[in-house]
N, C-alpha and C positions, 0 to 999 in steps of 0.2 A: 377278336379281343376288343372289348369295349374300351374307350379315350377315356384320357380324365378328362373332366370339364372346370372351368375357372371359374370363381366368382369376381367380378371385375368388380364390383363395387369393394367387396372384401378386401380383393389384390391391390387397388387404389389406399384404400385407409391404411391399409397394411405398408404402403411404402412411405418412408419417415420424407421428408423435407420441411430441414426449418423456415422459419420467415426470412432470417438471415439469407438464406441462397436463396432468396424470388428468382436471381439473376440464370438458377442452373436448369428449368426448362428448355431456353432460350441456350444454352452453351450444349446442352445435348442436341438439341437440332443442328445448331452448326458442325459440330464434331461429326453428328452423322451423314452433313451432305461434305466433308473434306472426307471422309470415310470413301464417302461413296463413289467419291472422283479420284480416290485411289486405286479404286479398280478399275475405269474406265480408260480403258486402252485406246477406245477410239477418238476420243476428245484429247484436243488440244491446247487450246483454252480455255481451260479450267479456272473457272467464277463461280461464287458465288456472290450472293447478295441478299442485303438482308434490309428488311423495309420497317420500320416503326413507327409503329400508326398512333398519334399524341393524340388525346379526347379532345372533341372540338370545342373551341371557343371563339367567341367574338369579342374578349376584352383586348386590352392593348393597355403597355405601360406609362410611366409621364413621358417617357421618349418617343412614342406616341408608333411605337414596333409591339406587333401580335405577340400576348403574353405564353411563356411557354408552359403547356400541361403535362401531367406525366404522362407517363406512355400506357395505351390501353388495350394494344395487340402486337404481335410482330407476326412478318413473314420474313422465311428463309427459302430463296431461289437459287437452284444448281442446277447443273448441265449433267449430271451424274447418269449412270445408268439405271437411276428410276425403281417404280415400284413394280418390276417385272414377278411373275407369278411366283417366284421362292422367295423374292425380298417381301412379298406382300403376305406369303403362308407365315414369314417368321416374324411378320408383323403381329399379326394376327394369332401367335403363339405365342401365351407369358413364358417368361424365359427363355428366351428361344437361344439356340446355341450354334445357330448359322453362323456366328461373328466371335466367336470365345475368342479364337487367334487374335483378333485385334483387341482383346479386353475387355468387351462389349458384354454386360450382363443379363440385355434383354427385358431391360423396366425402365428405360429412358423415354416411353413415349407414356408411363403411367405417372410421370414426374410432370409431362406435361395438364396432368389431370388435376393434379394437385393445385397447380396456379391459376389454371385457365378453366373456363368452362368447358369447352367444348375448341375441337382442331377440325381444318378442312385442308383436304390434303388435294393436290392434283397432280396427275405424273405424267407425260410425255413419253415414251419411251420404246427400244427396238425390240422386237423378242418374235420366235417365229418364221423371218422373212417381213415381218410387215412390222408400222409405225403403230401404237397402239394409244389409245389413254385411259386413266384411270380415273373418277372421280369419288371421293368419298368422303364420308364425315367422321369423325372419332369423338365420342363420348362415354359418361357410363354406362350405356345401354351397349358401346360396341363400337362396331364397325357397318353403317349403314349409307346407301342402300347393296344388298347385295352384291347384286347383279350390277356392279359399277365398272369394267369395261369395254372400251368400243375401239373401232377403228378412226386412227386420226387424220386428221389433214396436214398434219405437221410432220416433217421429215429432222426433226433437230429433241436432242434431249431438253428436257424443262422437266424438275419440280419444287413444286411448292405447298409450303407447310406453313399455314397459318395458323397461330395461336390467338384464341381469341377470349374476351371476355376475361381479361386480367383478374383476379380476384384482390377485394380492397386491403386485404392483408398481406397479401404479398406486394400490389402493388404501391403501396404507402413504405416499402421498403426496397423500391428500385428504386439508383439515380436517374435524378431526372435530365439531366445534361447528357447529348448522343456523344460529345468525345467521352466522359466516364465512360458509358456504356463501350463506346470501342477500344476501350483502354482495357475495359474490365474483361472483353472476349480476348483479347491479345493475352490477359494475364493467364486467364483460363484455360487458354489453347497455345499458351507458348511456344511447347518445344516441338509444335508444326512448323510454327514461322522458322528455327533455326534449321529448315530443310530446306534445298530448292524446289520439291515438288509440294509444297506447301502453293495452292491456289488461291487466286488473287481474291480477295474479301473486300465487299465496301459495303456499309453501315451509312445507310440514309432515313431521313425520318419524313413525316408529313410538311415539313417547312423549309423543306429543298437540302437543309445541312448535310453534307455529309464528309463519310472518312475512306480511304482507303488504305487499311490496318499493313498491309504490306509495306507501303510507303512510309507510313507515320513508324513503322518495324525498324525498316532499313534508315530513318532517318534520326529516330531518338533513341533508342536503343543499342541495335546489335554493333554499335564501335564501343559499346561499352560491356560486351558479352566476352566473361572469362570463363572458364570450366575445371574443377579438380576431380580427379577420378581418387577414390579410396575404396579399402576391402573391410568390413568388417564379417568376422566368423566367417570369411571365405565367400562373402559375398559381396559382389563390386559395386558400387556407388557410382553416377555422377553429380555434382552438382555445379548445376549453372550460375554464376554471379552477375548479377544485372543492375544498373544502374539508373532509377527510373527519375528523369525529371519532371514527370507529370506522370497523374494515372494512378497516385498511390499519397495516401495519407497515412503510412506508417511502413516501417521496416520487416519486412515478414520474410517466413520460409515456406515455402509450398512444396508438398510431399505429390509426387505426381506419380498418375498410373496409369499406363497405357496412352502417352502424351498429353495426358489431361492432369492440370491440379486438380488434387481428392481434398487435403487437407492444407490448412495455411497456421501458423504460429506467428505472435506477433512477438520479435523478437524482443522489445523491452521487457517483456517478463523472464527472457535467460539471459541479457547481457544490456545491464544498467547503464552502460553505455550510448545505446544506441538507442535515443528519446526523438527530439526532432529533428528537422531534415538536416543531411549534412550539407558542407561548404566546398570545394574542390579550390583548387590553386587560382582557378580563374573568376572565384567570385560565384557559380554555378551550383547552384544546390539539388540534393537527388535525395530518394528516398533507396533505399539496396533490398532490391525481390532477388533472395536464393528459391532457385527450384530445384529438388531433389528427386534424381528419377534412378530406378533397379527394374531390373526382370523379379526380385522380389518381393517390392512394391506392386509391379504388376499383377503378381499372384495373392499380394495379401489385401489388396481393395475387398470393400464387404460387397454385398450383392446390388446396393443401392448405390455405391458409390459417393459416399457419403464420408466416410470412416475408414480405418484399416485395421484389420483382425489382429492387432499384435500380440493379442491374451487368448487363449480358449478355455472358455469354462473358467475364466477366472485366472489360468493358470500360465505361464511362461515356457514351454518348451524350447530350448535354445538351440535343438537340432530341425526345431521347424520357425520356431518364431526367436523375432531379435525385440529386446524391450525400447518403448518407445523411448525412454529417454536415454538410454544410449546412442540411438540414434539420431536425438535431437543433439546431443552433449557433440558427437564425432561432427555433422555438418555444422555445428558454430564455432569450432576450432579451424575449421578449413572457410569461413564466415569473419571471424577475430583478424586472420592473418590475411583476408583478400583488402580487409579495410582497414590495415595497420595502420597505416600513414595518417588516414583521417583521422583513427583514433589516440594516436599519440596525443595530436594538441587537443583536443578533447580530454584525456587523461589530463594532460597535465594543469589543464586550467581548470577541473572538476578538485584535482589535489591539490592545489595551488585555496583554491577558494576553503574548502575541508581545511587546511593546516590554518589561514586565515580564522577563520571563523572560531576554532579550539581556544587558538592563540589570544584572541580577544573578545572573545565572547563565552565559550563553555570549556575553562583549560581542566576540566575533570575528566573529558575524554583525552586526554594530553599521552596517557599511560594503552591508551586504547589502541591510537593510532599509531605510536611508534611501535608496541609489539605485535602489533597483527597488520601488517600489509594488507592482506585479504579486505580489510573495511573499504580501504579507497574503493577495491571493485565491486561492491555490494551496495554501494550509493549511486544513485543516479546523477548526471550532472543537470544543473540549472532548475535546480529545487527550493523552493522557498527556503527561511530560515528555520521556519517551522519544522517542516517536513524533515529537515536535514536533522535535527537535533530528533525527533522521532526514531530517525532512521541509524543514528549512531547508536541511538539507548534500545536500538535492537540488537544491533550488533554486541553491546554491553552485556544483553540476557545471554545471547548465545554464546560470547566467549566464559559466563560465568559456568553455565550450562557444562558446557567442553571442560571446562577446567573440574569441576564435579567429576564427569565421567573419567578425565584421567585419574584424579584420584581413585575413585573408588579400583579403578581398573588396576593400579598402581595396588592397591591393599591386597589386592586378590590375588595379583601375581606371588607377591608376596607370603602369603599365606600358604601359598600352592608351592613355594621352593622353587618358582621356575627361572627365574632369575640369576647371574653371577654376581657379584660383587660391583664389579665395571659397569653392568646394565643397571643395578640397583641409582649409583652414584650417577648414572647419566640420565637416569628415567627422573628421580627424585630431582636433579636438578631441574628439568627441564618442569616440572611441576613445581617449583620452588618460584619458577620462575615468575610463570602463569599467577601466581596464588599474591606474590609481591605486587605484581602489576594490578590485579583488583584491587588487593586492598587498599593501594595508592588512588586508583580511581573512587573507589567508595570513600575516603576520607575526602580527596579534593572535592568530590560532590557534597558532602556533608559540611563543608566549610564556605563552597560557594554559595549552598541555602543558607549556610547561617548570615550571611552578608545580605542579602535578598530579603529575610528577616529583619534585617536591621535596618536597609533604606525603609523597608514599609515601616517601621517602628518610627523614623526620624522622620519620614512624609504624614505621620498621623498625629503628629507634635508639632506641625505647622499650623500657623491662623489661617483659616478658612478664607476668602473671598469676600465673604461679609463680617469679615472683623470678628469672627470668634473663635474659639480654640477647640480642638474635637473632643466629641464626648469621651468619658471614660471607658464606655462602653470600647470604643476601638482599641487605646491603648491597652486595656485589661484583655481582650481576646487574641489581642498578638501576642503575649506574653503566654495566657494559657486560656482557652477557651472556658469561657462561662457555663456554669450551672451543669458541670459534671465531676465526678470523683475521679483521682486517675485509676480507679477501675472501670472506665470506661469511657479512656481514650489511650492512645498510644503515647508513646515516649518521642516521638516524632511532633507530635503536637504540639506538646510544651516546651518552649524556648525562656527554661527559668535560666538558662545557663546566661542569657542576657545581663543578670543580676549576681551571679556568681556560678560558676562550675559546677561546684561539688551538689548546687540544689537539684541539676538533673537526673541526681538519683537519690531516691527517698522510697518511703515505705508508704506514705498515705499522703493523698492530697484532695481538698477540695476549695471547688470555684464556683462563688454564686450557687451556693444551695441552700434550699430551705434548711431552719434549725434543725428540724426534727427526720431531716431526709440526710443526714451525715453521722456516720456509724459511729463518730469521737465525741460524740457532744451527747448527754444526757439531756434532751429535750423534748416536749411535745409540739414546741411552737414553730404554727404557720409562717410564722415572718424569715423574711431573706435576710441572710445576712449581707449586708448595705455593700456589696463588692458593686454592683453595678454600679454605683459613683465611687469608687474607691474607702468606701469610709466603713469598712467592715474587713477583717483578716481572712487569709488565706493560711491555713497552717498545718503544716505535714514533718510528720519525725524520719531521722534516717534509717531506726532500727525497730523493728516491732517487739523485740522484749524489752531491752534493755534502757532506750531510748535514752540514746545517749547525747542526743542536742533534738530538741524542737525550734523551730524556726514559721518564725509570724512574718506575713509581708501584709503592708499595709500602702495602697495605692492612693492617691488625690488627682484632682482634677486640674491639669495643666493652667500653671500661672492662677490659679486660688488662693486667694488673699484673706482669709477669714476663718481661720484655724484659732484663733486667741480660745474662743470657747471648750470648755474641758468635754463638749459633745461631738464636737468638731479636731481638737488636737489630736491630730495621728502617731505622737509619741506619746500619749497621755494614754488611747483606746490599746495600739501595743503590750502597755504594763499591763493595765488593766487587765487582759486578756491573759498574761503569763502569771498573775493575782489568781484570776479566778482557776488555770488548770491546776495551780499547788494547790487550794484549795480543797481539789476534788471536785468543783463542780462540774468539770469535764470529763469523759467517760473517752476509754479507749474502745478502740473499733470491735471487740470484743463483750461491749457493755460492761465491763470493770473497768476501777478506776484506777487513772495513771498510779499509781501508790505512792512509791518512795521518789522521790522527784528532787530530793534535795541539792544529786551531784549533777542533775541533768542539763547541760551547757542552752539556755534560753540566746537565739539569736533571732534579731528585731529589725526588721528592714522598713524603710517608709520611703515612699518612692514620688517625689513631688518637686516643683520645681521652687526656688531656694524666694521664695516673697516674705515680705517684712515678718509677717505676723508666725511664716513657718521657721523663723530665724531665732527670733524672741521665743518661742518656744523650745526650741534646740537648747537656748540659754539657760533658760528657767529649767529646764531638767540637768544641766550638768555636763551638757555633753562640748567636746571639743570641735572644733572649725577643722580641717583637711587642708595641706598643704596648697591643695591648688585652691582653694575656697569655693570649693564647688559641693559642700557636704559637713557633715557631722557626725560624730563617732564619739562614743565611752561605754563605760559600764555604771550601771545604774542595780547598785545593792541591793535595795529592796524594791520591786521585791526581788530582782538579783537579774541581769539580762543582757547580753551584751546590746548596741544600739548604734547603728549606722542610718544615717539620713543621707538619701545620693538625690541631687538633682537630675532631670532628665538628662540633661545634654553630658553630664557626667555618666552617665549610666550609658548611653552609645556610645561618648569617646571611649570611654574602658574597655567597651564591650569589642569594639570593631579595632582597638590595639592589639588585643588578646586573640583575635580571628586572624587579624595581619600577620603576626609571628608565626602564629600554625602554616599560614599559605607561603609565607615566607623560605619556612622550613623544608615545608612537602614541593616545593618547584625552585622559583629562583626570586631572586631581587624584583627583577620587572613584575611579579606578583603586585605590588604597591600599586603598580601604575593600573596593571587589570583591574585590580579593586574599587580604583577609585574610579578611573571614567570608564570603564566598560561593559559592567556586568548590572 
């Protein structure tokens, strides 16, 4: 019967290793000489060692010590029972299945290919009656030279495997520091060291450093090694809990297989809790590595060892496979309560900071955080301010979200009869509930913009630095953006409520637009009407048939003094303007003309701050002073209109009285105080 034959170069490409694991080469060699010295009945002293050869250099730091390089090969030396003729056939066999019992998938020496160029192996070993050795190369070409054993002089086991010819893409992703590196084998080969026949490992490099990882086991670790055993689907679990003070820059779980970590999860993306290092009672901070190991695990490693088959074909069988994230969800509950104690003050000073922060900076999530608990634990602690307000107004879509879904869910029950009475009244409440608490948050947000709006209105009405006042241009685009109709922006936009209420909702509006580019005005002319410096109307009706008040606003430019002129008077251009629509010279958005106009209530707003010249004019039209004398008001006959003139500062004190009472209303008293120095 003819063999199959391998394409090694094919079988090579064909095995995945990211750049991320540079480090797993290097961790299947070691696994396979502590492998291999588990068989070895006749050794005692069971060692390994592992040598890392740094690229040479002759520079040196200002401290005037040899600079450290990264590392450009390793060897890994055991006393094992060697590369005797069936450990070398199964070498020498892709997938070889000499080792399945221990897990072993038989591609851990083509992972060595991936990083390295080229391995030189040499083996020591008994078989026989006699001492033997082996010597050989492994590359993509294979295994060469043949004919690679002879008889030895050596009566003691030795091999070694050198990896050589690091590749720059892997190795620009190893650390370069030998404790990482022997921290990072301990991580990787954990649940050896919690054995006693776990064999002694020391990690040296080209510049004499070095570690021996059993010692550095038994002295930083294993007093902090707890274990909880659990069954999911009748399959038992362990996981180890580990407390690492060094050796680790984040909180993780390692899904492990066959004593080896497969996979690692970093747990701040399931438990917002756990960001940087913790603190312990005595001042000592750790990073917490769960390893999670099953005979299931064992069986669901993929072939690479890289990954685990929790899906096939896409698909979830729950009499062969368990879904990853219940499995992630079971080990961080048994994760949650190993590190309760750390995480209480954690918790409480992460909600402490959160009720902080509501309380005097965004109290629109105020309705947020008391009905949903859930939020504290979906926020991370020790998050900017930023971040934290991002991360509440997530929380904001998904409890709006949720609340949709009960409803609709709620309609359908309904619809369907499935419901009693009791459920209908418990269901509806509890959705009654939900729907009260947005729309309480959606108004405190819409009032705390509108405040936000108004400092920026009152900071744009300030004299500048070099003595001048801002152009019109800012004040006019806080109120309503320039040179569009409100067919094309939104009602979020325009902040006319600034100047009265009832103007946030109207039928037509335009700002700064050409004549002839505004669907009300019968015009062909190029010219803008003069809104950029305030000396030209804004003017939009409430009703599209009936029009039953048209309303002019007319802007100036903060502290202008030169209004006397009838080109320049902004009560004078007003009239004028409610002249020319009875007239007919203005055209409705339909190109007919307003028609009958006679009953329709004309209101005239002029928005400028109270100087000589805009006083004397207020006078000369007729109109009345305002009890606090911050304005002017009447009605002017012909051609018929009512006529309010507000100073600025009258125009924000009104405005942010009228915002105060609403905030007042929707929370408490101390609202005043948020409004004024906190937001």
């Amino acid at each position: 019967m003819a063999q199959f034959t391998v394409d090694l170069k094919g079988r090579i490409n064909n095995t995945f290793l990211p750049e991320s694991k540079s480090l797993w080469p290097l961790f299947e060699a070691v696994v396979n000489s502590i492998q291999s010295l588990e068989d070895s009945e006749t050794v005692s002293n069971k060692l390994i060692r592992v040598f890392a050869q740094r690229q040479e250099t002759s520079q040196y730091d200002i401290n005037g010590k040899i600079e450290v390089t990264p590392f450009e090969a390793f060897s890994i030396t055991d006393n094992g029972n060697g590369f005797t003729s069936d450990n070398y056939q199964s070498f020498r066999t892709a997938d070889s299945s000499l080792k399945w019992k221990k897990g072993c998938k038989g591609i851990g020496r083509f992972l060595w290919l991936k990083a390295f160029e080229k391995v030189e192996i040499s083996s020591t070993f008994f078989e026989d009656g006699k001492w033997r050795d082996r010597l050989f190369s492994f590359d993509f070409n294979g295994t060469t030279p043949d004919d690679n054993i002879q008889d030895s002089a050596s009566n003691e086991y030795q091999t070694t495997v050198t990896l050589e010819g690091f590749k720059r893409n892997f190795r620009e992703k190893c650390p370069i520091s030998l404790e990482v590196l022997a921290k990072k084998i301990i991580e990787h080969c954990l649940v050896y060291f919690l054995f006693d026949d776990c064999p002694k490992i020391v990690v040296q490099d080209s510049l004499g450093e070095q570690f021996w990882l059993n010692d550095y086991f038994d002295r930083f670790i294993r007093d902090s090694l707890h274990q909880d055993r659990f069954n999911i689907a009748e399959r038992s679990f362990t996981l180890y809990h580990i407390k690492m003070p060094e050796g680790a820059n984040a909180h993780e779980l390692h899904l492990c297989a066959n004593k080896r970590e497969v996979k690692s999860y970093q747990l701040n993306k399931y438990l917002p809790n756990l960001q940087g290092r913790i603190y312990d009672e005595t001042g000592k901070s750790f990073h917490y590595a769960g390893f999670l190991s099953s005979s299931y695990l064992d069986g669901a490693v993929n072939s690479s060892r890289t990954n685990f088959d929790f899906e096939k074909n896409g698909q979830i069988d729950i009499e062969q496979n368990l879904p990853e994230k219940e499995l992630i969800d079971a080990a961080n509950n048994y994760i949650v309560t190993y590190l309760n104690d750390y995480l209480d003050e954690i918790i409480k000073q992460k909600e402490k900071r959160i009720n902080d922060y509501v309380t005097h900076r965004q109290p629109k999530y105020r309705y947020l955080v008391a009905q949903r608990p859930t939020t504290y634990d979906a926020i991370a602690p020790n998050i900017s301010d930023k971040e934290l307000d991002i991360a509440l107004y997530k929380e904001l879509l998904q409890w709006d979200l949720e609340t949709k879904k009960t409803g609709e869910q709620l309609q359908e029950d309904l619809s369907k009869n499935l419901l009693s009475a009791s459920d209908v009244k418990a269901r509806y409440d509890e959705y009654y509930k939900q729907i009260n608490g947005l729309s309480k948050t959606s108004l405190a947000e819409y009032i705390v913009r509108r405040k936000v709006i108004l400092d920026l209105l009152e900071n744009a009405l300030q004299i500048t630095p070099d003595g001048k006042y801002a152009s019109e241009e800012s004040v006019h685009s806080i109120i309503c953006p320039m040179r569009y109709t409100s067919d094309e922006i939104s009602f979020e936009e325009m902040n006319l409520w600034i100047i009265n209420e009832r103007l946030a909702y109207h039928n037509f509006l335009a700002s700064d637009k050409q004549m002839k580019s505004i669907p009300v005005i019968d015009s062909e002319s190029d010219d803008r009407m003069d809104i950029a410096i305030f000396d030209e109307a804004i003017s939009f009706s409430d009703k599209d048939n009936s029009f039953n008040s048209i309303t002019i606003i007319e802007f100036k430019k903060p502290n202008r003094n030169d209004l006397k002129p009838d080109d320049k008077n902004p009560i004078h251009q007003v009239l004028r303007y409610v002249e020319e629509i009875k007239n007919g010279k203005k055209m409705r958005a339909n190109g007919r003309p307003f028609g009958n106009v006679s009953n329709t209530a004309f209101y005239c707003y002029v928005i400028a701050d109270m100087t000589d010249s805009l006083k004397e004019d207020a006078k000369f039209a007729g109109l009345r002073i305002t009890p606090d004398g911050e304005g002017y008001f009447g009605y002017n006959p012909d051609p018929g209109a009512y006529i309010e003139v507000i100073s600025f500062d009258k125009l924000i004190r009104d405005a942010n009285e009228r915002n105060r009472i609403l905030f007042d209303k929707l929370f408490t008293p101390s609202a005043r105080t948020i409004l004024d120095h906190n937001i």
